[in-house]
C-alpha positions as CSV (number, residue, x, y, z in Angstrom):
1,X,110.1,-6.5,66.0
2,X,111.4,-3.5,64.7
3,X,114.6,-3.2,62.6
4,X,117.1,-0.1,63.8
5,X,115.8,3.0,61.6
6,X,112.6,1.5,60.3
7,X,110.1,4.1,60.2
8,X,107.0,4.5,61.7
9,X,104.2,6.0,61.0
10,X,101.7,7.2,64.3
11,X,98.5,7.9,63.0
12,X,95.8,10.0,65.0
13,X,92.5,9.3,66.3
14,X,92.8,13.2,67.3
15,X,94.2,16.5,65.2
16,X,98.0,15.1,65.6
17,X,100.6,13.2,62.9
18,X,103.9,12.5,64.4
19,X,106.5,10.6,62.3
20,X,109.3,9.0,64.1
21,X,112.3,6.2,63.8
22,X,112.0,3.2,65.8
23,X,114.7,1.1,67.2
24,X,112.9,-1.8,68.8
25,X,113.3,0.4,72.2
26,X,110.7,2.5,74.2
27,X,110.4,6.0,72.5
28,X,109.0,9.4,73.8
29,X,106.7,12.2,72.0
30,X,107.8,15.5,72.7
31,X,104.4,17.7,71.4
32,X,105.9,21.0,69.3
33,X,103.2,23.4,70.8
34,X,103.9,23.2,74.1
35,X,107.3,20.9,74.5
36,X,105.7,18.9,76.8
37,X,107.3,15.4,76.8
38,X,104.7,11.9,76.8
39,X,106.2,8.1,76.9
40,X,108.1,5.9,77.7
41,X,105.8,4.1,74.7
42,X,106.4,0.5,73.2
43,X,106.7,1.0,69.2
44,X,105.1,-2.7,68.6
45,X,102.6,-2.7,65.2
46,X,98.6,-1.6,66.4
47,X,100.2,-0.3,69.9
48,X,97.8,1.8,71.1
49,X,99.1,5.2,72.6
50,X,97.3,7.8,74.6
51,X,98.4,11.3,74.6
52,X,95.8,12.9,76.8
53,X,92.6,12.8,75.3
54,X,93.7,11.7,71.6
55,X,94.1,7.9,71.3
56,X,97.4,6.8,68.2
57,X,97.8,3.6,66.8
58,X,101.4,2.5,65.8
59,X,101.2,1.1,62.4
60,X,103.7,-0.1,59.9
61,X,104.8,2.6,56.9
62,X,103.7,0.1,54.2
63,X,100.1,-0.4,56.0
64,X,99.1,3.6,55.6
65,X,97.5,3.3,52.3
66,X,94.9,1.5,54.3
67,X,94.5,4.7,56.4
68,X,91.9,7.4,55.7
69,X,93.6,10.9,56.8
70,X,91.6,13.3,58.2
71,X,92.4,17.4,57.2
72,X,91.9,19.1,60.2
73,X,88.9,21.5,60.4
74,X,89.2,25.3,60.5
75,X,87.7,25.3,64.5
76,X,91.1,22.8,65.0
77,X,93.5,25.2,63.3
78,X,92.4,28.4,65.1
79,X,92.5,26.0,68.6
80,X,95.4,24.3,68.3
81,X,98.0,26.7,66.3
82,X,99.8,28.6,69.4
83,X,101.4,31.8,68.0
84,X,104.5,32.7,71.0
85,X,104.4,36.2,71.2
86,X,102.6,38.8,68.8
87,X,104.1,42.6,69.8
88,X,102.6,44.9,67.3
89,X,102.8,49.0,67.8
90,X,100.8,51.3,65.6
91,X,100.6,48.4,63.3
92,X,98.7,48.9,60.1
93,X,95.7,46.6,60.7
94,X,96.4,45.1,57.4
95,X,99.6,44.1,58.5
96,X,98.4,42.9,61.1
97,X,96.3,40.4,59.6
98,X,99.2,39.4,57.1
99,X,101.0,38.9,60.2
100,X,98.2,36.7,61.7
101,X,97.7,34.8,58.3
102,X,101.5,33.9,57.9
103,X,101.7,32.6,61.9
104,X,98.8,30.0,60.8
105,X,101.6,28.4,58.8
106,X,104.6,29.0,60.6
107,X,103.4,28.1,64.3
108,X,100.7,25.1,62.6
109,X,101.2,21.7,64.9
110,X,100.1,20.0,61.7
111,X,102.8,18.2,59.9
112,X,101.3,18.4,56.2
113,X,102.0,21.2,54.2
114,X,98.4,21.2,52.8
115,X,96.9,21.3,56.4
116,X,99.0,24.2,57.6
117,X,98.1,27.8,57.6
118,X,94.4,29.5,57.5
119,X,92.8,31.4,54.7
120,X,91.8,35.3,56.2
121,X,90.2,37.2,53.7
122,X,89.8,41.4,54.6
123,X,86.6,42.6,52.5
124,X,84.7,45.6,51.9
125,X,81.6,46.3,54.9
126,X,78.0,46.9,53.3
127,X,79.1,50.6,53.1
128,X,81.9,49.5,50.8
129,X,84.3,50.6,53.5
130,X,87.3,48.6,53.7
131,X,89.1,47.7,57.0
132,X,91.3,50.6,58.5
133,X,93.1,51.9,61.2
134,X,96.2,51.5,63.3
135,X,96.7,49.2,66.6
136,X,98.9,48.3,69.7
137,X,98.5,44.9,70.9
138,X,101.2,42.6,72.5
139,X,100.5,39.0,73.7
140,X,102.4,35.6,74.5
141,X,101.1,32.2,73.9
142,X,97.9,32.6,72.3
143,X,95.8,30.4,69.8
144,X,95.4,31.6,66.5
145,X,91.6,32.0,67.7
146,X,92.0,34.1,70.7
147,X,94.6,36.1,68.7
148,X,92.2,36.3,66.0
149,X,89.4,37.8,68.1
150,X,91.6,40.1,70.4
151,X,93.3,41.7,67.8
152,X,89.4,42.0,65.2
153,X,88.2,43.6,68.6
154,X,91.2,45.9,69.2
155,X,90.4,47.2,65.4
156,X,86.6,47.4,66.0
157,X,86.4,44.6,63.0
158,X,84.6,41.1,63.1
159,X,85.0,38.1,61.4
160,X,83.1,35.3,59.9
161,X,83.8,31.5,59.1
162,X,83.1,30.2,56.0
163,X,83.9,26.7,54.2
164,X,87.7,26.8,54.8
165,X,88.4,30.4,55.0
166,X,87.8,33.2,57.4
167,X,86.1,37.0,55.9
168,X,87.2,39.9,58.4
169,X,85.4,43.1,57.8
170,X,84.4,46.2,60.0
171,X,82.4,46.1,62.5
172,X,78.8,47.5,61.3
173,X,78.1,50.5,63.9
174,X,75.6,49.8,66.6
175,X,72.0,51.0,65.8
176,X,70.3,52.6,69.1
């Protein structure tokens, strides 16, 4: 049984780590993104917890050298960081960007410092041109992703994955 303030340690199966305080009663998850609340859930050693599709096991604080963590992949960071409202008018693309680049950190659902944010790297086209331009774009609730590709699109630019990091540049112009 749990002592009153021991901690826990929930470990995911999924693209989640939730640290909480266990006092031997049921406890609830409350999920940052979306404030949607899961539970009641028992907070017993190897419980196993099921928040939608993603499977936790409660495990003891001591027993976590045992456990093998898992950095999230780029794909998960541009899915699962939800940016509440981008309002941008006659924004420097650039700014833009920075903007986006900065949200990655501040709106990440991952706990770890070195799994939050997402590298975006502007770079000369094969003319040498380098992303310009101004844009209006205003949007609520969006993954980084959609934001990513809505705003690239607004700007006539285009990006590409790569390793850890994401190259934006502008859009090559469309042969006939």
């Amino acid at each position: 049984m749990w002592k009153h303030g021991e901690s826990l340690r929930v470990f995911p199966i999924g693209f989640l780590g939730l640290t909480l305080t266990a006092s031997g009663e049921p406890f609830w998850l409350r999920e940052e993104a979306t404030g949607k609340v899961y539970g009641p859930f028992d907070a017993t050693h190897g419980t196993s917890i099921v928040v939608g599709t993603n499977v936790f096991t409660v495990i003891r604080t001591s027993d976590r050298r045992s456990v093998r963590r898992v950095e999230p992949s780029l794909e998960q960071k541009l899915a699962h960081t939800i940016i509440p409202e981008i309002n941008f008018r006659e924004a420097d693309i650039r700014d833009v960007i920075e903007y986006l680049r900065q949200a990655s950190e501040e709106y990440s659902p991952y706990t770890e410092a070195q799994h939050r944010g997402v590298n975006l790297i502007v770079t000369r086209d094969d003319t040498g041109a380098e992303p310009t331009g101004r844009i209006t774009f205003r949007a609520q609730r969006l993954s980084l992703g959609e934001a990513l590709k809505a705003v690239l699109s607004v700007a006539n630019l285009e990006y590409e994955v790569r390793n850890n990091w994401i190259l934006i540049r502008r859009r090559p112009p469309k042969t006939p």
